[in-house]
C-alpha positions in Angstrom: 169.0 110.4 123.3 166.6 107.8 124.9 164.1 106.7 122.7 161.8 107.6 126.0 162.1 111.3 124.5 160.3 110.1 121.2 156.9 110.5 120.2 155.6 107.6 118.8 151.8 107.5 117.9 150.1 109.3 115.5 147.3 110.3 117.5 149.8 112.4 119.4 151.4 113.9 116.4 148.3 114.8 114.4 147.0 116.5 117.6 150.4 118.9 117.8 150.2 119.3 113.7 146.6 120.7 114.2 147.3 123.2 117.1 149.4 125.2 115.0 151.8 126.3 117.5 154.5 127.1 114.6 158.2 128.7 114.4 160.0 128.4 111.4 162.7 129.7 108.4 163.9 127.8 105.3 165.2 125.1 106.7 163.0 123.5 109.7 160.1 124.3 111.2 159.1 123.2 114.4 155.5 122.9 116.2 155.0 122.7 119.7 152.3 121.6 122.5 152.0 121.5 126.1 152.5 117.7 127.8 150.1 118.2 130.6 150.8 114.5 132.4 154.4 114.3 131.0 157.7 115.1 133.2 160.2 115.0 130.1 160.4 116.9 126.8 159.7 114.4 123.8 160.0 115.0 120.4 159.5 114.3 117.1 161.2 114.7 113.5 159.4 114.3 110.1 161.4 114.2 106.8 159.5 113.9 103.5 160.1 112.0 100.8 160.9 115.1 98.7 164.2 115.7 100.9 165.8 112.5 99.1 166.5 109.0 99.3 166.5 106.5 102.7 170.3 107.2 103.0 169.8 111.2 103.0 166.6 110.9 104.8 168.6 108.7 108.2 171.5 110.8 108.0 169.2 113.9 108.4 167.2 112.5 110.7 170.4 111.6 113.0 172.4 114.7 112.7 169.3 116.3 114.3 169.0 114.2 117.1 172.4 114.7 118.0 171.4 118.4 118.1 168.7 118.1 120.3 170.5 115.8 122.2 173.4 118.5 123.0 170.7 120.6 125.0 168.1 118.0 126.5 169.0 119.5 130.0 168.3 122.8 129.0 164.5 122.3 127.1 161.5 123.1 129.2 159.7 120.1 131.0 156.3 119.5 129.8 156.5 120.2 126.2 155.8 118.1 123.0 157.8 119.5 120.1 158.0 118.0 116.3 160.8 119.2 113.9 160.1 119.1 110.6 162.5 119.2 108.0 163.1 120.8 104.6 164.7 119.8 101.6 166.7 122.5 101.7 168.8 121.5 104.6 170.2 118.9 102.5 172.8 121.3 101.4 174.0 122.6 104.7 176.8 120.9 106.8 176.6 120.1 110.6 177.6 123.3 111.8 175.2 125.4 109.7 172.0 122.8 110.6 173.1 123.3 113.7 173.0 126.8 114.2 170.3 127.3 112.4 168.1 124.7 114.4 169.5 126.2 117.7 168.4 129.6 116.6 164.7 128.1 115.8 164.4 126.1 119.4 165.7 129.7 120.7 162.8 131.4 119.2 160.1 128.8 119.7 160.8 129.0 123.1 161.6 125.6 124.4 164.4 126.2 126.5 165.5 129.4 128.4 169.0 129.8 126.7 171.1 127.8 124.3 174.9 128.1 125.3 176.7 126.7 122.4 
């Protein structure tokens, strides 16, 4: 995915961690604002340091941008989303982080329907 689709400053991350907007299981969580100038859904992933090392950390980090990738056509314009994730994903392969994270976008409602 573009890097376009990335949220990069802080400012705008802090502001979307303190509105609270909130959806989330064992695995990710994922908070959610309103773009009000934007025309594209951007995003953002945070992995701590708990989660493991560097290596874990990218891998993580790329499998779910892959997955959000797979449905950027079908997320809602105008929305800032961050996806945080757990250390407990750690032991979950592709297909189950995927499921899983669909399910969550599902329920947060960033996109209409997920097919897949």
């Amino acid at each position: 995915m573009d890097k376009r689709y990335r949220i990069k400053k802080n400012s705008e991350i802090d502001a979307i961690f303190k509105l609270k907007k909130v959806k989330g299981d064992s695995c990710f969580a994922v908070y959610q604002s309103d773009d009000p100038q934007g025309t594209n859904v951007r995003f953002a992933i945070s992995i701590g340091k708990k989660y493991g090392n560097a290596v874990f950390r990218n891998l993580a980090k790329r499998r779910v941008r892959m997955i959000v990738e797979e449905f950027k056509d079908q997320f809602i314009k105008n929305k800032l989303f961050i996806i945080v994730v757990k250390p407990s994903v750690r032991d979950l392969s592709y297909q189950e982080m995927k499921s899983k994270l669909t399910l969550l976008i599902q329920k947060s409602k960033l996109t209409e329907k997920i097919n897949g």
